[in-house]
Backbone as CSV, one residue per row, in Angstrom:
resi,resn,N_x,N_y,N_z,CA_x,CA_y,CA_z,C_x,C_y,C_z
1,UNK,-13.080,14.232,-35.934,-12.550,13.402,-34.886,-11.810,12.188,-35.459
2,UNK,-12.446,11.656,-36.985,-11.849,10.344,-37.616,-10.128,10.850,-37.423
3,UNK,-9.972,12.110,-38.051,-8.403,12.702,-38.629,-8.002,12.851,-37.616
4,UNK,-8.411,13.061,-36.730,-7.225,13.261,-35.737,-6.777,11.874,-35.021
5,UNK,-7.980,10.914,-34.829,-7.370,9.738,-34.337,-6.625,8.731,-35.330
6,UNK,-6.290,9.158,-36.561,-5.797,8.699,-37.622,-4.381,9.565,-37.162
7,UNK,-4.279,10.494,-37.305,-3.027,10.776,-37.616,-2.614,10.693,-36.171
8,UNK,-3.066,11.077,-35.234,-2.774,10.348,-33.786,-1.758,8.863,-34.217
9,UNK,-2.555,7.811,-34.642,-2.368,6.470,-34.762,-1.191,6.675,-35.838
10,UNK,-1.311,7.159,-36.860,0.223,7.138,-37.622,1.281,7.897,-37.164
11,UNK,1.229,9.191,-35.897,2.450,9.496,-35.049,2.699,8.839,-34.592
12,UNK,1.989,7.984,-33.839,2.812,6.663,-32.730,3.143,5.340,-33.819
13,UNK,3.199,5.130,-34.442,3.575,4.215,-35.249,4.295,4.827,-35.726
14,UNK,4.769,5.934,-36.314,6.416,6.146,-36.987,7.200,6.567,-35.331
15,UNK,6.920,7.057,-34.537,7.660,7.295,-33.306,8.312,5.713,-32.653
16,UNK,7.318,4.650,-32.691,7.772,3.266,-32.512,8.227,2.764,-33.294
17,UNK,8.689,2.955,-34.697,9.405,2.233,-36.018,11.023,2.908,-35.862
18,UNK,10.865,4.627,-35.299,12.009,5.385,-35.538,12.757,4.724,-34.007
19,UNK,12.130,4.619,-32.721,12.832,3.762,-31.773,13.348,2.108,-31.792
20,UNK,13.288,1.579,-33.049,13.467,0.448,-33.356,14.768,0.770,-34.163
21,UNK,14.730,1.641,-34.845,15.772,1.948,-35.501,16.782,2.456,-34.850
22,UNK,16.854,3.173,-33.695,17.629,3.599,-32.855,18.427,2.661,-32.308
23,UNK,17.321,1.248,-31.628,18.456,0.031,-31.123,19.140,-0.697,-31.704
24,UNK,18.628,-0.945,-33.439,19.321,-1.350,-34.317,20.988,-0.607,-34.218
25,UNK,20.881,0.532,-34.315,22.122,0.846,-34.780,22.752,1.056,-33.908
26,UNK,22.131,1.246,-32.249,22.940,1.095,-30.943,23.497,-0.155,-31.044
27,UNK,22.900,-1.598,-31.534,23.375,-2.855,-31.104,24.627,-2.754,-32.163
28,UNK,23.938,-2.041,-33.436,25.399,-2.889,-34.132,26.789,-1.620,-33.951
29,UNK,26.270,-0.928,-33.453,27.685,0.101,-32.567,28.677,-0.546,-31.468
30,UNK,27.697,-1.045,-30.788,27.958,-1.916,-29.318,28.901,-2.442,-30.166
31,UNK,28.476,-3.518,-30.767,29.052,-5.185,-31.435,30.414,-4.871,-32.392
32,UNK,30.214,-3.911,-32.966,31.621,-3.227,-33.737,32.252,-2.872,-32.537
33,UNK,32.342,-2.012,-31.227,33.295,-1.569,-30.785,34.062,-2.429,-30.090
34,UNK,32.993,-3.736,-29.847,33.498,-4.902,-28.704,34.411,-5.628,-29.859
35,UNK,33.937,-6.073,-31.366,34.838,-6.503,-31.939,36.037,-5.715,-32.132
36,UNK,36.200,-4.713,-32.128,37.611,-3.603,-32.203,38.641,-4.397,-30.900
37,UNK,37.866,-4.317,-30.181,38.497,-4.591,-28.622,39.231,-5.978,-28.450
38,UNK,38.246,-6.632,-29.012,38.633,-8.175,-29.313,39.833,-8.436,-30.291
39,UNK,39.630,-7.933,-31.126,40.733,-7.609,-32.434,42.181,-7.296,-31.777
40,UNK,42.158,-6.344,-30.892,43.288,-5.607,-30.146,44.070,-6.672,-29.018
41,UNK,42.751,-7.921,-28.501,43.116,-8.176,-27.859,43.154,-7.487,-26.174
42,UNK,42.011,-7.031,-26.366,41.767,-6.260,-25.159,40.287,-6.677,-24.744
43,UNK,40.435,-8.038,-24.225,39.019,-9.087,-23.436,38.597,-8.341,-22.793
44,UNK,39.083,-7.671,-21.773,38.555,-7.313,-20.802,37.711,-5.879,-20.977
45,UNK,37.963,-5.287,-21.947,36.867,-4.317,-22.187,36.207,-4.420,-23.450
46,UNK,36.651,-5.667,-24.070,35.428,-6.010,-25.474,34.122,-6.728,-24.072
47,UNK,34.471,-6.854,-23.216,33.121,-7.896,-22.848,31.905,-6.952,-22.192
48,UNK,31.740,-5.890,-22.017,31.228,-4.808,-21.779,30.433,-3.962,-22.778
49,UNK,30.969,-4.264,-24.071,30.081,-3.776,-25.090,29.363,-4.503,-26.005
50,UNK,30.045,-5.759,-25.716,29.133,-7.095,-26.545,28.480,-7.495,-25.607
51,UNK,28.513,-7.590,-24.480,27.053,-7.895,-23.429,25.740,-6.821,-23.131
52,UNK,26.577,-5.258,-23.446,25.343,-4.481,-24.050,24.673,-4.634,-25.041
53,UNK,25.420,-5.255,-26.126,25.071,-5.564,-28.033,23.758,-6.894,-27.467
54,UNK,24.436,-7.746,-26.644,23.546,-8.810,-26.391,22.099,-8.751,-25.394
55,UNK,22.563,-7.373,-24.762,20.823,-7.129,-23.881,20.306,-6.698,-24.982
56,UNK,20.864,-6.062,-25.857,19.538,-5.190,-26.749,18.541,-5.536,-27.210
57,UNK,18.869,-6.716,-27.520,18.127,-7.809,-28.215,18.819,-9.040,-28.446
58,UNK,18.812,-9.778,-27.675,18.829,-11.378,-27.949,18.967,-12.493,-29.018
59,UNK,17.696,-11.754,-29.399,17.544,-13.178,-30.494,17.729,-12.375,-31.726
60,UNK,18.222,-11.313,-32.036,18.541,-10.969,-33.486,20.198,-11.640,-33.834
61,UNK,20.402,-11.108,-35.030,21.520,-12.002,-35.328,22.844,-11.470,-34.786
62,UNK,22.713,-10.110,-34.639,23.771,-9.363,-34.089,23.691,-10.282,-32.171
63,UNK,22.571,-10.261,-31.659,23.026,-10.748,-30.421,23.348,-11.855,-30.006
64,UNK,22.671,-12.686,-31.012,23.775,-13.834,-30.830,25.312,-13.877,-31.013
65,UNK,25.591,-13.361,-32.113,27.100,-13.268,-32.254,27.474,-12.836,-31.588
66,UNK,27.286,-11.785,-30.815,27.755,-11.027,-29.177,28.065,-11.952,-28.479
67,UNK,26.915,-12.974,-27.660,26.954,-13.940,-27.309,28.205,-15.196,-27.431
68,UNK,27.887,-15.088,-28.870,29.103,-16.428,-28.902,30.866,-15.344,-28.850
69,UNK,30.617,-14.400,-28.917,32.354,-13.745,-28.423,32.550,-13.642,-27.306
70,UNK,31.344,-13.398,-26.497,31.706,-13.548,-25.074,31.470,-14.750,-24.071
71,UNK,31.246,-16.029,-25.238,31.330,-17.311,-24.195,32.832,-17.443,-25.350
């Protein structure tokens, strides 16, 4: 019963490390495509993917910088 609630406990802990990693690289997808947009000069649809970059997470460093392109 120990092994199974062990390896129980280490599936959900790599399943919650591998979904962390997922938003990581969603945010910094977001934040590259909104900077493309911005680059082009095309405001009006960079602000749509840097305000997704910025729900993802907030307070990482990527969402702030979202933040400050779209104030």
């Amino acid at each position: 019963m120990k092994k199974i609630t062990i390896i129980f406990l280490l599936l959900f802990a790599l399943n919650s490390w591998s979904q962390n990693d997922q938003k990581i690289w969603l945010q910094e997808n977001k934040y590259n495509l909104g900077l493309s947009y911005f680059q082009k000069k095309q405001f009006n649809k960079a602000i749509e993917p840097l305000l997704f970059a910025y729900k993802i997470n907030p307070k990482s460093e990527i969402g702030k910088k979202s933040k400050n392109k779209i104030d």
